[in-house]
Structures are given as structure tokens and as C-alpha cells.
BADREN-175455 format. One record per atom (N, C-alpha, C, O): atom name; residue number from 1; chain; x negated, y negated, z negated. Coordinates in nm, 4 decimals, m for minus. Atoms other than C-alpha are relative to their C-alpha. Layout:
<atoms>
(atom 'CA'; NUM; 'A'; (X; Y; Z))
...
</atoms>
This chain:
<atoms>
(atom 'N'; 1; 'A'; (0.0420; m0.0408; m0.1330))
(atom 'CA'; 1; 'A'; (m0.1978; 1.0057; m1.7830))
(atom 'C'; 1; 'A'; (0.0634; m0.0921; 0.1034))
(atom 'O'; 1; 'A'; (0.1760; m0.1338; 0.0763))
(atom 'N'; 2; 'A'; (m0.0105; 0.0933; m0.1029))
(atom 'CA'; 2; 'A'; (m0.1765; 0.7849; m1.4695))
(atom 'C'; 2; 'A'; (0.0923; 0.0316; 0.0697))
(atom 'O'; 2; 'A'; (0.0834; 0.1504; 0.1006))
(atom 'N'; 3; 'A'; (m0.0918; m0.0599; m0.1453))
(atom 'CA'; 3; 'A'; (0.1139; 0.8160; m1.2041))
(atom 'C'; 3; 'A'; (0.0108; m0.1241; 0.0795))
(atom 'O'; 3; 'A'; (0.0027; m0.2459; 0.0632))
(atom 'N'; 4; 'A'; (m0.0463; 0.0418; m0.1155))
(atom 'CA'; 4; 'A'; (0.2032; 0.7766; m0.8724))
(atom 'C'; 4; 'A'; (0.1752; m0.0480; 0.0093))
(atom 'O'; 4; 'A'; (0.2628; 0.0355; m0.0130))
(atom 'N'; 5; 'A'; (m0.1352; m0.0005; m0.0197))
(atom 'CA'; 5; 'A'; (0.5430; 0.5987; m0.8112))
(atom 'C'; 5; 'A'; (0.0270; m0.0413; 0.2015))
(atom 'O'; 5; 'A'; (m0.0394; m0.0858; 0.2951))
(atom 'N'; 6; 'A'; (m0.0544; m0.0188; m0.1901))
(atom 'CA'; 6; 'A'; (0.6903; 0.6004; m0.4322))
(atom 'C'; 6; 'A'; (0.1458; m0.0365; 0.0137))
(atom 'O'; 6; 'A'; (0.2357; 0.0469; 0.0252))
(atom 'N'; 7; 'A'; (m0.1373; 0.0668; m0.0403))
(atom 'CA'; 7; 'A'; (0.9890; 0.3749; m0.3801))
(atom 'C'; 7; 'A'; (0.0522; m0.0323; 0.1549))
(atom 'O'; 7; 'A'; (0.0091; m0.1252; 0.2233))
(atom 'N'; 8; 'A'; (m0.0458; m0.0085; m0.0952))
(atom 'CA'; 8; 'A'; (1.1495; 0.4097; m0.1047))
(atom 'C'; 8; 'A'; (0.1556; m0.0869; 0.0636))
(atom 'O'; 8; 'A'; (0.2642; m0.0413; 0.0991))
(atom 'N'; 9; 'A'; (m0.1108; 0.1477; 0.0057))
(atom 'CA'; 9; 'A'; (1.3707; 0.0564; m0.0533))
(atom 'C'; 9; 'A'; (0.1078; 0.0107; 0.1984))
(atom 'O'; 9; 'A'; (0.0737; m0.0491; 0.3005))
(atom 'N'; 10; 'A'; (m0.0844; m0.0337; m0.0727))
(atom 'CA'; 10; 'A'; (1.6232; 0.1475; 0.2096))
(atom 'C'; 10; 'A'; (0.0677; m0.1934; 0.0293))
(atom 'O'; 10; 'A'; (0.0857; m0.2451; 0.1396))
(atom 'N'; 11; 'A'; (m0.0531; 0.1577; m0.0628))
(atom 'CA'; 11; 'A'; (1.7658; m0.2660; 0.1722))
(atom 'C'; 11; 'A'; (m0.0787; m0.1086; m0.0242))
(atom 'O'; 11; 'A'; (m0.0398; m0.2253; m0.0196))
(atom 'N'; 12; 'A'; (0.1240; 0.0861; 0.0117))
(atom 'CA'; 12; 'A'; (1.4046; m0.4076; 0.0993))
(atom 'C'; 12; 'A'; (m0.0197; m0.0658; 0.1489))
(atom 'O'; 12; 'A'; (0.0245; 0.0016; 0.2419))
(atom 'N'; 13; 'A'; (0.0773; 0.0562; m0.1411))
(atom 'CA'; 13; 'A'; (1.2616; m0.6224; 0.4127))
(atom 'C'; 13; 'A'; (m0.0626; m0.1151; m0.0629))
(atom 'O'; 13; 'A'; (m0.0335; m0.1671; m0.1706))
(atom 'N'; 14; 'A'; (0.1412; 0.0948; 0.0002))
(atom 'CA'; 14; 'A'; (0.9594; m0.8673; 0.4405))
(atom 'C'; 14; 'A'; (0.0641; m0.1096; m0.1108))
(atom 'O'; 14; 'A'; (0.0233; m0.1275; m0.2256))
(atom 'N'; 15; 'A'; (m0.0963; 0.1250; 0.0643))
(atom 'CA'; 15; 'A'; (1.1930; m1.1464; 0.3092))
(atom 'C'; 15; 'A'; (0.0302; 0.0099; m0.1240))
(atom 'O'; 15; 'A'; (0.0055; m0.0849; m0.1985))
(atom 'N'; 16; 'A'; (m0.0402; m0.0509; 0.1071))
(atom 'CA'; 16; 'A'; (1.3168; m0.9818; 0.0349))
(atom 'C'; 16; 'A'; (m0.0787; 0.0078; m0.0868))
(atom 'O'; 16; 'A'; (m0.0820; m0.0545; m0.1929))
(atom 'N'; 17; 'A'; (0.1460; m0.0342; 0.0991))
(atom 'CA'; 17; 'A'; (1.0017; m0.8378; m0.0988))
(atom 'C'; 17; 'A'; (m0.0975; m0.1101; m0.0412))
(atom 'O'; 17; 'A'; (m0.1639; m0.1056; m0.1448))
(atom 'N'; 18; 'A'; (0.0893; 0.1388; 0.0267))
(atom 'CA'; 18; 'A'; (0.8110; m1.1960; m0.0686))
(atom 'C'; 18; 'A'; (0.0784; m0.0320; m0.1260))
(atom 'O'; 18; 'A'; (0.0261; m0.0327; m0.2375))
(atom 'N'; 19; 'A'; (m0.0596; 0.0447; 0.1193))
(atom 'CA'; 19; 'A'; (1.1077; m1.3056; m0.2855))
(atom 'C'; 19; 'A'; (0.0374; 0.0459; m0.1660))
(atom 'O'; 19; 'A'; (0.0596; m0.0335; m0.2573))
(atom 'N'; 20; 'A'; (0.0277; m0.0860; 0.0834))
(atom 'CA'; 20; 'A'; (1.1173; m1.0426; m0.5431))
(atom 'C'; 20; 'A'; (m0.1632; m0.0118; m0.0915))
(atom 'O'; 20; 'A'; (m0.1936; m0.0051; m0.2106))
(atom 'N'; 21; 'A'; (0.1673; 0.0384; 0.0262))
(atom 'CA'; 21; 'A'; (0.7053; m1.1143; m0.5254))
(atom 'C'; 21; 'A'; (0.0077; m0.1410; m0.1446))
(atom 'O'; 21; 'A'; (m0.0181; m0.1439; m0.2649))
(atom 'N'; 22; 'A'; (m0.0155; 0.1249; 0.0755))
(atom 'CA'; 22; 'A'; (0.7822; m1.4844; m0.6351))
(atom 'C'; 22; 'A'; (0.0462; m0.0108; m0.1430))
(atom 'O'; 22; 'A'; (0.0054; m0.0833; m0.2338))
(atom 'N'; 23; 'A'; (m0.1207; m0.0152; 0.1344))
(atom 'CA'; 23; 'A'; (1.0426; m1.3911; m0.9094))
(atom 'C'; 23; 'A'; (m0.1223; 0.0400; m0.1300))
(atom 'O'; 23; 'A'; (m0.1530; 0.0090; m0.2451))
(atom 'N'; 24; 'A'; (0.0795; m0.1130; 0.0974))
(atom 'CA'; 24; 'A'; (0.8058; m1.1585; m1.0373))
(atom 'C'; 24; 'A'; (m0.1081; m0.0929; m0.1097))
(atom 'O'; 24; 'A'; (m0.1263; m0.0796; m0.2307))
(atom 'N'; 25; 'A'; (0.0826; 0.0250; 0.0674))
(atom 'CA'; 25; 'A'; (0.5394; m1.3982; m1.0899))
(atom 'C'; 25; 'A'; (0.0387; m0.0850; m0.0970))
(atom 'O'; 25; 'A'; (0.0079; m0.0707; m0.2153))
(atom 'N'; 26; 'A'; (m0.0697; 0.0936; 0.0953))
(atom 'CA'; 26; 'A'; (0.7418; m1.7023; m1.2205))
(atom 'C'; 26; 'A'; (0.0465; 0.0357; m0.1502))
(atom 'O'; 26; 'A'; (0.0689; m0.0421; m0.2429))
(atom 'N'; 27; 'A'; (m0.0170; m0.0308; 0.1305))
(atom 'CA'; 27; 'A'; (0.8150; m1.4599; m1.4972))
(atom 'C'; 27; 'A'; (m0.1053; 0.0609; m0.0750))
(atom 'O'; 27; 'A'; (m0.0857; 0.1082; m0.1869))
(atom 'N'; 28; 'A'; (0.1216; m0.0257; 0.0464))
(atom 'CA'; 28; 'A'; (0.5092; m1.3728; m1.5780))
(atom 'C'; 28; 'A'; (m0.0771; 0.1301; 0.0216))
(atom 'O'; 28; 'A'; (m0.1715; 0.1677; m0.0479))
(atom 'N'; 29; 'A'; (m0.0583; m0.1677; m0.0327))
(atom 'CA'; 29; 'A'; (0.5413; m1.0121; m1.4208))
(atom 'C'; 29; 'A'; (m0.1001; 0.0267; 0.1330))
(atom 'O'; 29; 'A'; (m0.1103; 0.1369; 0.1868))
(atom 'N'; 30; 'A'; (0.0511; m0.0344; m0.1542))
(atom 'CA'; 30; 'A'; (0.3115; m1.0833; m1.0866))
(atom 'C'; 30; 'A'; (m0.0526; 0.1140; m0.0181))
(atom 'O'; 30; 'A'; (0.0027; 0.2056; 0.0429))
(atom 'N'; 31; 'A'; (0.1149; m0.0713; 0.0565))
(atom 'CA'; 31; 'A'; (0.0189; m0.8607; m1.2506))
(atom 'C'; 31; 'A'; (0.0481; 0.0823; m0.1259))
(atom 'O'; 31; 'A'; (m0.0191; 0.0574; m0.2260))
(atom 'N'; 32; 'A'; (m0.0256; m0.0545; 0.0789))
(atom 'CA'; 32; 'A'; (0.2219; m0.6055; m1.4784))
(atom 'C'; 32; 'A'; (m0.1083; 0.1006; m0.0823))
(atom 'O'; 32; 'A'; (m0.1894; 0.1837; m0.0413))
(atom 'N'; 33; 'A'; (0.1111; m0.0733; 0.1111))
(atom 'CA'; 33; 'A'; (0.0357; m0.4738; m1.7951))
(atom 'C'; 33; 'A'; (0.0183; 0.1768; 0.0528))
(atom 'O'; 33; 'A'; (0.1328; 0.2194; 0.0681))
(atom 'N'; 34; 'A'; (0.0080; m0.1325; m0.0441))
(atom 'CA'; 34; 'A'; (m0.0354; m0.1017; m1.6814))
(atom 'C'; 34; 'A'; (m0.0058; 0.0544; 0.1754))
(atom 'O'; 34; 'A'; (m0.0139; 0.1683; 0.2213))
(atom 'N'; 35; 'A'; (m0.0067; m0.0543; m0.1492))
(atom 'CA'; 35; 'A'; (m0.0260; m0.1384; m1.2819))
(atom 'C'; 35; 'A'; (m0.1525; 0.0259; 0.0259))
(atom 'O'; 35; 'A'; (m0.2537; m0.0224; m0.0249))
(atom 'N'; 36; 'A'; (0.1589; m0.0844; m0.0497))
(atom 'CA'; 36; 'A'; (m0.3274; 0.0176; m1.1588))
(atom 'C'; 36; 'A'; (m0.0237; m0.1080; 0.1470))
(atom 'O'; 36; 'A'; (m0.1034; m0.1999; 0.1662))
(atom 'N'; 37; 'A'; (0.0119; 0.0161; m0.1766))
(atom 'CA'; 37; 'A'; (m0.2595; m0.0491; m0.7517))
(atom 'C'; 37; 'A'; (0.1509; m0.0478; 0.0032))
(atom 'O'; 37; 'A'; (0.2491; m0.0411; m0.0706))
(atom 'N'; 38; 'A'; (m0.1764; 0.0558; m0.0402))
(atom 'CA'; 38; 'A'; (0.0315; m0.2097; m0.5716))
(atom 'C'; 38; 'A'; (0.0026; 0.0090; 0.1422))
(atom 'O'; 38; 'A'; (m0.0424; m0.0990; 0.1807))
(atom 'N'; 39; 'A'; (m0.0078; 0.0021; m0.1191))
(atom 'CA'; 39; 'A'; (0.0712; m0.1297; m0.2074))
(atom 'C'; 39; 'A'; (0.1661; m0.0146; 0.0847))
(atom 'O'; 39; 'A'; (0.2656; 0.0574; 0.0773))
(atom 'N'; 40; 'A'; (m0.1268; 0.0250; m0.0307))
(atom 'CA'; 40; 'A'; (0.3492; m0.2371; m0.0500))
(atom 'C'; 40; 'A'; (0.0046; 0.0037; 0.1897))
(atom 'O'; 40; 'A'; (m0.0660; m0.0602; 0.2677))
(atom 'N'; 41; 'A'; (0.0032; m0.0315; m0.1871))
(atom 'CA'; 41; 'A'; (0.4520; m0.1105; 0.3539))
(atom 'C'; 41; 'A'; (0.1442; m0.0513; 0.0596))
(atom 'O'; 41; 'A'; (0.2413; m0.0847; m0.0084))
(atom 'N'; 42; 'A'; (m0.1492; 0.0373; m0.0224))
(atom 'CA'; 42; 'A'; (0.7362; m0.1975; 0.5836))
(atom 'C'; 42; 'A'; (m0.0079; 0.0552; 0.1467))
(atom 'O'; 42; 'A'; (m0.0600; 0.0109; 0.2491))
(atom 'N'; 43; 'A'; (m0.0675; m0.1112; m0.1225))
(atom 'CA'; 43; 'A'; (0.8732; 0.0919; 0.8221))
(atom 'C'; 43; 'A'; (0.0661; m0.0316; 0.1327))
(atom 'O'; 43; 'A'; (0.1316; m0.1339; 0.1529))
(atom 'N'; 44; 'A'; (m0.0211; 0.0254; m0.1560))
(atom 'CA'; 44; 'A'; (0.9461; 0.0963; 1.1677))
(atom 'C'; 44; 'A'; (0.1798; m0.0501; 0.0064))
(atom 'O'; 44; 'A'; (0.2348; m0.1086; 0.0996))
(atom 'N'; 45; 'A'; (m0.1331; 0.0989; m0.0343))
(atom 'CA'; 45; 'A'; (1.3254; m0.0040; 1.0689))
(atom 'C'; 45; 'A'; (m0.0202; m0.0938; m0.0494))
(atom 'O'; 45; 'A'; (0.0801; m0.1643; m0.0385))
(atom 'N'; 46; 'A'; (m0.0077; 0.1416; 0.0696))
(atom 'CA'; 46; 'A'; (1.2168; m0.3007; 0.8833))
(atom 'C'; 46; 'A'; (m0.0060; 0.0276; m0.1628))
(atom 'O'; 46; 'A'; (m0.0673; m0.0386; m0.2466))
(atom 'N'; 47; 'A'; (m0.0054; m0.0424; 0.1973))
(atom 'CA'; 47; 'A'; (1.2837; m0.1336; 0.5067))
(atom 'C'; 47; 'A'; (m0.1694; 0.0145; m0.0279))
(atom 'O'; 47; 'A'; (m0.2705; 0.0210; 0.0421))
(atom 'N'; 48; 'A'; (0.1227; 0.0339; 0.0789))
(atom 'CA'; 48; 'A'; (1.0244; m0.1523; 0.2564))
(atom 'C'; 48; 'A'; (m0.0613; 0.1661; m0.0281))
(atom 'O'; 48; 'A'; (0.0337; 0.2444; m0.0283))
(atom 'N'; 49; 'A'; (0.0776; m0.0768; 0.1196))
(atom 'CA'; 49; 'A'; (0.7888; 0.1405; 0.0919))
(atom 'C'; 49; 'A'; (m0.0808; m0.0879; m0.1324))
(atom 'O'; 49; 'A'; (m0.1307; m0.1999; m0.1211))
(atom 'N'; 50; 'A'; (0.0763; 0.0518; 0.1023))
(atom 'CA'; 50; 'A'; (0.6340; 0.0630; m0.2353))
(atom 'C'; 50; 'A'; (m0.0710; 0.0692; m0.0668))
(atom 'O'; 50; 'A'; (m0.0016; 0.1646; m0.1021))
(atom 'N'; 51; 'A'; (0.0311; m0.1134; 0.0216))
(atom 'CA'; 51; 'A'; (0.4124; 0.2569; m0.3714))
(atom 'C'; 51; 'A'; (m0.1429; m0.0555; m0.1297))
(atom 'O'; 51; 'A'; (m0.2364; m0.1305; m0.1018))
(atom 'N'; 52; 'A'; (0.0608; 0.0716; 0.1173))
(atom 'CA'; 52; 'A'; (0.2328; 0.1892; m0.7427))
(atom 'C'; 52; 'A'; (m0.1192; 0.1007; m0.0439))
(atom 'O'; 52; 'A'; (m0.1365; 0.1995; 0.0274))
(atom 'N'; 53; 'A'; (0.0522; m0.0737; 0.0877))
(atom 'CA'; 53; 'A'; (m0.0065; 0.3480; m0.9662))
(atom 'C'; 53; 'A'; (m0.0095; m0.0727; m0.1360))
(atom 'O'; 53; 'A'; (m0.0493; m0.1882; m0.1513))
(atom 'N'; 54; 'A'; (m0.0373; 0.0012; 0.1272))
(atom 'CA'; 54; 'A'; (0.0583; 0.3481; m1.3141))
(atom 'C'; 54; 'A'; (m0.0633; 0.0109; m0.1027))
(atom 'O'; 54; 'A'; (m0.0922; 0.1301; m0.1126))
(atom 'N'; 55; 'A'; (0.0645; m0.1071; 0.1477))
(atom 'CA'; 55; 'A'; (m0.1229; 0.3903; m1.6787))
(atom 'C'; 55; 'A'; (0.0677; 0.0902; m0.0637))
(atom 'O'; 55; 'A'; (0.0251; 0.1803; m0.1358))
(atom 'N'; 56; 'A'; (m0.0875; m0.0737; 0.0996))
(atom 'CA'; 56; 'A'; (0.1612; 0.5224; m1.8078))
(atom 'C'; 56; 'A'; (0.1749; 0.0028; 0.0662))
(atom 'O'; 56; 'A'; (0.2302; m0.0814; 0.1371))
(atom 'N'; 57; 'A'; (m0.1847; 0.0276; m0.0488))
(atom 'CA'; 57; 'A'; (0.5629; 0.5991; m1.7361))
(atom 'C'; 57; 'A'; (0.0437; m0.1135; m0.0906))
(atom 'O'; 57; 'A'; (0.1158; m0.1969; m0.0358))
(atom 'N'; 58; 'A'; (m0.0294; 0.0468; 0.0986))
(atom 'CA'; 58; 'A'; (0.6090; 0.4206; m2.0431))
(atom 'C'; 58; 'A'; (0.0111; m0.1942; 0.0132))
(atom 'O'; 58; 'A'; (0.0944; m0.2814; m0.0115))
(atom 'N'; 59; 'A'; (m0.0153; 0.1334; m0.0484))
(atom 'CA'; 59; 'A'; (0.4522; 0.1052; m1.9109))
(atom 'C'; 59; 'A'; (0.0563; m0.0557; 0.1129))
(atom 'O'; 59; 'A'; (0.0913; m0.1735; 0.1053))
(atom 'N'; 60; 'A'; (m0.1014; m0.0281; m0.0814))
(atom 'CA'; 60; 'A'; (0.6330; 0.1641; m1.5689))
(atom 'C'; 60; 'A'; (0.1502; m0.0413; m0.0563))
(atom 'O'; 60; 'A'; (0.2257; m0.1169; 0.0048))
(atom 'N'; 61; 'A'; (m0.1705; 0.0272; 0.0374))
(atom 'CA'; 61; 'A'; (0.9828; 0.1553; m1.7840))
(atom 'C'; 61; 'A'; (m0.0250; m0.1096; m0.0719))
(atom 'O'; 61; 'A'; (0.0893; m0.1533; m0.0856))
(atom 'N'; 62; 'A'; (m0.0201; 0.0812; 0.0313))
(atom 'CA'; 62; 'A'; (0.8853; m0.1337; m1.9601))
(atom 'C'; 62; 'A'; (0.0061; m0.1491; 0.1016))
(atom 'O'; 62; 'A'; (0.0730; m0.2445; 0.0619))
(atom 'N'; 63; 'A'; (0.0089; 0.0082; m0.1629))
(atom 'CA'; 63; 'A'; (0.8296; m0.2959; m1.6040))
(atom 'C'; 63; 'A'; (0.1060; m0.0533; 0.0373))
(atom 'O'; 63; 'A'; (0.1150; m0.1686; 0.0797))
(atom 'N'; 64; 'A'; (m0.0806; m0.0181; m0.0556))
(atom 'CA'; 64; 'A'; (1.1346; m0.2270; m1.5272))
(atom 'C'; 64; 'A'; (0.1188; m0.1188; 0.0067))
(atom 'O'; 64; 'A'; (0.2026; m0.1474; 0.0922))
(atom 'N'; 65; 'A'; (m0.1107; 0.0438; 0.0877))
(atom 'CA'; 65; 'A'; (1.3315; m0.4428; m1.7356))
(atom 'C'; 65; 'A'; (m0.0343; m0.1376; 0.0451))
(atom 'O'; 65; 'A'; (0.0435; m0.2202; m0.0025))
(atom 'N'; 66; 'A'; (0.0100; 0.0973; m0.0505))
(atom 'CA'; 66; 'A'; (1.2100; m0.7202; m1.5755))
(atom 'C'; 66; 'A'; (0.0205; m0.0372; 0.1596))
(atom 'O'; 66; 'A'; (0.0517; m0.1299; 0.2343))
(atom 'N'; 67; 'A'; (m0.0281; 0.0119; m0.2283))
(atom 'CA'; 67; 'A'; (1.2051; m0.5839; m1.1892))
(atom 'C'; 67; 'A'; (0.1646; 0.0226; 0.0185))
(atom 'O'; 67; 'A'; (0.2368; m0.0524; 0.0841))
(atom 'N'; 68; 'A'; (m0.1656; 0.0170; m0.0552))
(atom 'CA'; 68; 'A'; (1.5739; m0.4730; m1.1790))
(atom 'C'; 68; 'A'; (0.0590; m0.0603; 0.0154))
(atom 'O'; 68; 'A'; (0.1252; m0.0344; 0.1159))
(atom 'N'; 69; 'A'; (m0.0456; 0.1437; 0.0179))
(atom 'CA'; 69; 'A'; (1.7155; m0.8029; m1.2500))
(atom 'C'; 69; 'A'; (m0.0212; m0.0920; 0.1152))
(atom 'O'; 69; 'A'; (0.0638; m0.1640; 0.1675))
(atom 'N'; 70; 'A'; (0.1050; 0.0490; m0.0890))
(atom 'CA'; 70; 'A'; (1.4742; m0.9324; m1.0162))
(atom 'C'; 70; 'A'; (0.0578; 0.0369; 0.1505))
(atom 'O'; 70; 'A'; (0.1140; m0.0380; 0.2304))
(atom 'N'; 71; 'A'; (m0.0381; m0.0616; m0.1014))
(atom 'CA'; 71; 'A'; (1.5327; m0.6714; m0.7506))
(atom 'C'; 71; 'A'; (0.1355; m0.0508; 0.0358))
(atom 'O'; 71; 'A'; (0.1467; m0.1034; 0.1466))
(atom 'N'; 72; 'A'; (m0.1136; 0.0631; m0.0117))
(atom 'CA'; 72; 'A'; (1.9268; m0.7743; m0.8103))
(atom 'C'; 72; 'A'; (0.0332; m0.0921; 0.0596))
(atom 'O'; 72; 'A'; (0.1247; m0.1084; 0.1403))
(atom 'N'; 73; 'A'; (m0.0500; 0.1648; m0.0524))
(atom 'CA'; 73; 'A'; (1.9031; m1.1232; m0.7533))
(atom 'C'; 73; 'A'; (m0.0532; m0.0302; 0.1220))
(atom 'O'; 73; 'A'; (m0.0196; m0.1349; 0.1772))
(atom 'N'; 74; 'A'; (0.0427; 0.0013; m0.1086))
(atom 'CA'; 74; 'A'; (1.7083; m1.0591; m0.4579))
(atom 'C'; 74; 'A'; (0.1212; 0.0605; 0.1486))
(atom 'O'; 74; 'A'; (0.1098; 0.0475; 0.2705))
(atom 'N'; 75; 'A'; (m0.0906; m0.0902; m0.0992))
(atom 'CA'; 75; 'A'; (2.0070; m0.8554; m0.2792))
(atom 'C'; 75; 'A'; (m0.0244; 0.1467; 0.0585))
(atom 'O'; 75; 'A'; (0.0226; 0.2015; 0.1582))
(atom 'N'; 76; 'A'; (0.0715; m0.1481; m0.0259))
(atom 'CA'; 76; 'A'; (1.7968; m0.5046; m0.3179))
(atom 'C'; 76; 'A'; (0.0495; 0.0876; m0.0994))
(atom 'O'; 76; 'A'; (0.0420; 0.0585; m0.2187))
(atom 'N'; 77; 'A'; (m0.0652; m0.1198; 0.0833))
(atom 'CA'; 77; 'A'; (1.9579; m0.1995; m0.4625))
(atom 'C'; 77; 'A'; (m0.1175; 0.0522; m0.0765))
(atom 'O'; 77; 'A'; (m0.1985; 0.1049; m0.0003))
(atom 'N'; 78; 'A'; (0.1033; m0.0705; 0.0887))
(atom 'CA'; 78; 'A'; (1.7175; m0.0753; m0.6973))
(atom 'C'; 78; 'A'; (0.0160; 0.1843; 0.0215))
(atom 'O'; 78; 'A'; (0.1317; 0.2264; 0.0195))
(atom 'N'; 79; 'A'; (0.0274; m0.1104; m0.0183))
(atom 'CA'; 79; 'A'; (1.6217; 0.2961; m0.6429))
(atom 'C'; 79; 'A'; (m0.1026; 0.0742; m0.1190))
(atom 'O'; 79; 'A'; (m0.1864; 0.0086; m0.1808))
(atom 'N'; 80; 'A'; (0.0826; m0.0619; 0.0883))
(atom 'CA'; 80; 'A'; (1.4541; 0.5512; m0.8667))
(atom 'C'; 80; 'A'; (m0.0916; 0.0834; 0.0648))
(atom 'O'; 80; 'A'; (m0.0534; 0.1761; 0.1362))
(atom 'N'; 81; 'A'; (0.1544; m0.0226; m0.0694))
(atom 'CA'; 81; 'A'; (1.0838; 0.6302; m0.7528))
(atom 'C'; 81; 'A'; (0.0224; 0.1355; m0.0088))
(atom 'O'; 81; 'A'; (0.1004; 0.1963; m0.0822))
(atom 'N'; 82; 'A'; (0.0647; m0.1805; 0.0115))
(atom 'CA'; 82; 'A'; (0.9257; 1.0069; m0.6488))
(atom 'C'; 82; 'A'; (m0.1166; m0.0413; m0.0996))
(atom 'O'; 82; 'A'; (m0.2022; m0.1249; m0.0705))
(atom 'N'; 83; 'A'; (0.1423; 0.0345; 0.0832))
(atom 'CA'; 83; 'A'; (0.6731; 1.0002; m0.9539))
(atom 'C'; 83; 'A'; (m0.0689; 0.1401; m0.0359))
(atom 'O'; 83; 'A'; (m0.0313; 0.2522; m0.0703))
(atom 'N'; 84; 'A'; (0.1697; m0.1608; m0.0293))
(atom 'CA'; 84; 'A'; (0.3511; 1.2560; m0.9424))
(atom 'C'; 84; 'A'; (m0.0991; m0.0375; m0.0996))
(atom 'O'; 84; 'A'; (m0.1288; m0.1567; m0.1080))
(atom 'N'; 85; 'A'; (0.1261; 0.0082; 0.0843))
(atom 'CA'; 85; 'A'; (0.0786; 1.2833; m1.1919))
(atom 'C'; 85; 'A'; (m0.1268; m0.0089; 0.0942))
(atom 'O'; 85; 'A'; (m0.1456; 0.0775; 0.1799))
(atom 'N'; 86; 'A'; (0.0952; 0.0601; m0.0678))
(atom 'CA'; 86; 'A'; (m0.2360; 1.1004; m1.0488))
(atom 'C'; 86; 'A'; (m0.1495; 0.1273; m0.0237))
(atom 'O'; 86; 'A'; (m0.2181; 0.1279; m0.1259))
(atom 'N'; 87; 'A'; (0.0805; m0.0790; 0.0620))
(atom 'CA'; 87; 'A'; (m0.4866; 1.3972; m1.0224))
(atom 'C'; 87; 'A'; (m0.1814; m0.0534; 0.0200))
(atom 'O'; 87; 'A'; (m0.2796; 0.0092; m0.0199))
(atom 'N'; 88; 'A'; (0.0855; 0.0552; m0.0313))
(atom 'CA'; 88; 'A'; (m0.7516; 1.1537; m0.8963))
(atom 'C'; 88; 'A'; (m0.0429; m0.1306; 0.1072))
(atom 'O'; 88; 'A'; (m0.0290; m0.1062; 0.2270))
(atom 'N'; 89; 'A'; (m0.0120; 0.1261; m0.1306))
(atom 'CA'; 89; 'A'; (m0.8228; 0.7896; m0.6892))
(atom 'C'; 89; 'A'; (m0.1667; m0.0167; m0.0180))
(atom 'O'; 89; 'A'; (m0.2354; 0.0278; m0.1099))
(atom 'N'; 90; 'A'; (0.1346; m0.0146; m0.1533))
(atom 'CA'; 90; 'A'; (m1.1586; 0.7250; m0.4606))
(atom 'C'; 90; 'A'; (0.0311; m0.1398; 0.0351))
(atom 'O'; 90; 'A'; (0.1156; m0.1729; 0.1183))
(atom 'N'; 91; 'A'; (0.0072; 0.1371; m0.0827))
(atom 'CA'; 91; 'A'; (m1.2044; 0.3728; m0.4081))
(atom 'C'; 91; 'A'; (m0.0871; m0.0442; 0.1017))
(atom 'O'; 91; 'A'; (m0.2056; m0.0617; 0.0733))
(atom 'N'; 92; 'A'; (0.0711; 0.0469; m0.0826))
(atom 'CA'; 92; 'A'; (m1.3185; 0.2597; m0.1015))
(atom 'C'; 92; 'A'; (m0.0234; 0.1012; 0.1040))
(atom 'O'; 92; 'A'; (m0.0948; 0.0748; 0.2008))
</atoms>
């Protein structure tokens, strides 16, 4: 079943997240096996939202093991998402 993840990056900003972007792809990670959607926002203080949809938690935690590292070397605390079971998406 599909989920919603909702990260809520408290030491994310524009800068950060471009560079995290880059990392991601150089490792082969731009386009992770199981992401559905990728929306990414940036809040009236400057911090990030992120906000995914998923095939699976499973492929989410395998994900992971490549973004934390990532997130790290970027100077972003890694956070653990609000995750919701996807009861339906409406494109367009």
C-alpha cells in the first residue's frame, strides 16, 4: 500500500535542498525506485517541507540509506517523516 511521507526540515533551505538534489542524483538516487511524487516547499522562515509518495515503507527505508548520508554531508539533520496510508491521488 502507498504512503504519504511529510518531512518537516527545520535546517533544510533552498541551498541545501539543491545540494542534497545533486548528491542524490550523482548516486544514482535522483529518481528513487518506489517514489511515486516528490514535492518539495520552502516556508515563510526559509526551512524546507518535503513531502513524498511512496509504493511501499519498505522502499522508503531502502531510500534511506542513501539520503541520510546525503542529508549529512549537506549540513541537514535528518528527521523522521509523519507517514499516512495513501487512501487515494487525483491527478490534475
Amino acid at each position: 500500500m502507498s504512503i504519504l511521507t511529510v518531512f518537516s526540515m527545520p535546517t533544510m533551505n533552498a541551498a541545501k535542498y539543491n545540494q542534497v538534489i545533486r548528491e542524490l542524483e550523482a548516486a544514482g538516487q535522483g529518481k528513487p525506485k518506489g517514489r511515486l511524487h516528490h514535492v518539495a516547499s520552502s516556508k515563510e522562515d526559509g526551512s524546507f517541507m518535503v513531502t513524498d509518495v511512496w509504493a511501499s515503507a519498505e522502499l522508503l527505508a531502502e531510500f534511506g540509506k542513501t539520503l541520510i548520508p546525503v542529508l549529512k554531508n549537506a549540513g541537514v539533520t535528518p528527521v523522521e517523516p509523519e507517514v499516512q496510508q495513501v487512501q487515494n491521488v487525483i491527478e490534475g
